[in-house]
C-alpha positions, 0 to 999 in steps of 0.5 A: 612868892605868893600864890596867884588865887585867880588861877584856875578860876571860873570866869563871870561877869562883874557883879551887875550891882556897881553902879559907875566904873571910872578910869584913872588915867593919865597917858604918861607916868611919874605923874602921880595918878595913882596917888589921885586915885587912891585918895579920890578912893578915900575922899568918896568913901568919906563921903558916905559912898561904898567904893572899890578900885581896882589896880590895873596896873600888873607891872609896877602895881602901887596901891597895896603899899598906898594904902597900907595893905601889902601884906594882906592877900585876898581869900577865894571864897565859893559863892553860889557855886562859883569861886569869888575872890574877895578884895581887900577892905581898908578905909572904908574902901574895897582894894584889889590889886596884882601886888597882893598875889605877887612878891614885891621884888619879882617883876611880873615877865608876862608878855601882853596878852597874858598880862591883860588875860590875868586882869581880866579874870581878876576883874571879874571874880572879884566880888565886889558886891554893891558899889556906888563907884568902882575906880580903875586905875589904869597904867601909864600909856594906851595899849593892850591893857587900855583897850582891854579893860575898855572891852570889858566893863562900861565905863561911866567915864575917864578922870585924867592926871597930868602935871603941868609939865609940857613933856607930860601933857603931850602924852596926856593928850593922846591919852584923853583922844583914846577915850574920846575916839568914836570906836571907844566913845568914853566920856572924859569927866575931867582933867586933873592937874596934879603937881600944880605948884610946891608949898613947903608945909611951914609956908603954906601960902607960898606957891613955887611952880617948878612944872610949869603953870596951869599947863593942864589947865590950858589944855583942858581948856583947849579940848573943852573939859572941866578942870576937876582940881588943881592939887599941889606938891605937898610933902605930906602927901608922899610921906602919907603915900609911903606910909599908906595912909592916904591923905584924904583921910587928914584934916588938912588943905591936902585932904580938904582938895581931894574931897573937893574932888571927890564932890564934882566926880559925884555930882558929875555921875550923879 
């Protein structure tokens, strides 16, 4: 197993030069918001912005196979006196993530506090240096790690995922009210619908709905937020998953939508 190089570290503050921190969140999971994350990554770096995100989910984390890196573990460096964790860089991205200190096929059996205490020692001895947008993608639900990471960094604001599905948009929901509760007070920037419809790739102007129809769309619609996207189920974007390299990064529709993403998050921040 690998060594987990936060422990025994000093505890600081996140680096004061990061100018946003957006939550990736959904309330629900198989939606495929991690998916939405790294490639909103991607699509901002593409787009001339120094960005990081940071993988908040310690059970099940995804993004080191996503984009390619889960073979690579972060070094500890001593920066002014204090020891620094430095992410991982890949597509213009700096990445950070529990699966770089822990075996793939061992669960992490942590109870919740120890679960939210190792992230956030993570979170703040990384040295993310200066970064237009950090991205936390957090994990399915609205517990201990939700509200600590709330706690810990001052969000700019919250992108939801769901799908159109109605199973998955009553989660959703509860999710978006978490970070509009007055005690939290976390702007939501917008929803987003990922498996909207399937295209099959040799037919590319046909749409099957097979999660249902805007449902997302609905409901953003009800709560009073923007529809930030609406991105299909194309095989191209699992297989650029599983194969960790994210599609925003191919000259396609697939790539083309997450860049269009990535523009209305940044003028929304902006």
């Amino acid at each position: 197993m690998k060594q987990h190089a936060y422990q025994g570290l000093h505890y600081v503050k996140p680096s004061p030069q990061i100018r946003h921190v957006v939550a990736v969140a959904s309330g629900k999971g198989g939606v495929g918001k991690s998916t939405v994350a790294v490639n909103l990554a991607v699509a901002l770096a593409q787009q001339g912005f120094k960005v990081g995100l940071m993988d908040a989910d310690v059970y099940g984390p995804s993004i080191p196979k996503m984009t390619g890196t889960e073979h690579e573990q972060p070094a500890v460096q001593v920066i002014a006196g204090v020891e620094r964790i430095i992410p991982v860089e890949r597509y213009g991205v700096k990445w950070m993530s529990m699966g770089y200190f822990s075996a793939a096929d061992r669960p992490l059996i942590w109870r919740g506090p120890m679960a939210t205490n190792a992230l956030r020692q993570l979170l703040n001895q990384v040295e993310w240096g200066a970064l237009d947008v950090l991205l936390i993608d957090l994990p399915p639900g609205t517990g201990d790690i939700h509200v600590s990471m709330i706690q810990e960094v001052k969000l700019s604001g919250a992108v939801v995922v769901s799908t159109p599905q109605a199973v998955a948009l009553t989660d959703v929901e509860k999710g978006v009210h978490m970070f509009l509760n007055d005690k939290v007070n976390v702007p939501v920037l917008g929803l987003v619908e990922n498996m909207a419809w399937f295209t099959p790739e040799e037919l590319p102007q046909n749409k099957y709905y097979i999660f249902g129809k805007e449902g997302a769309a609905r409901l953003a619609e009800k709560l009073h937020l923007p529809l930030l996207a609406q991105l299909p189920i194309v095989q191209s974007i699992c297989e650029s998953g599983d194969e960790g390299t994210p599609i925003a990064l191919k000259e396609n529709a697939a790539g083309a939508a997450f860049l269009a993403l990535a523009d209305k998050i940044a003028a929304t921040l902006q």
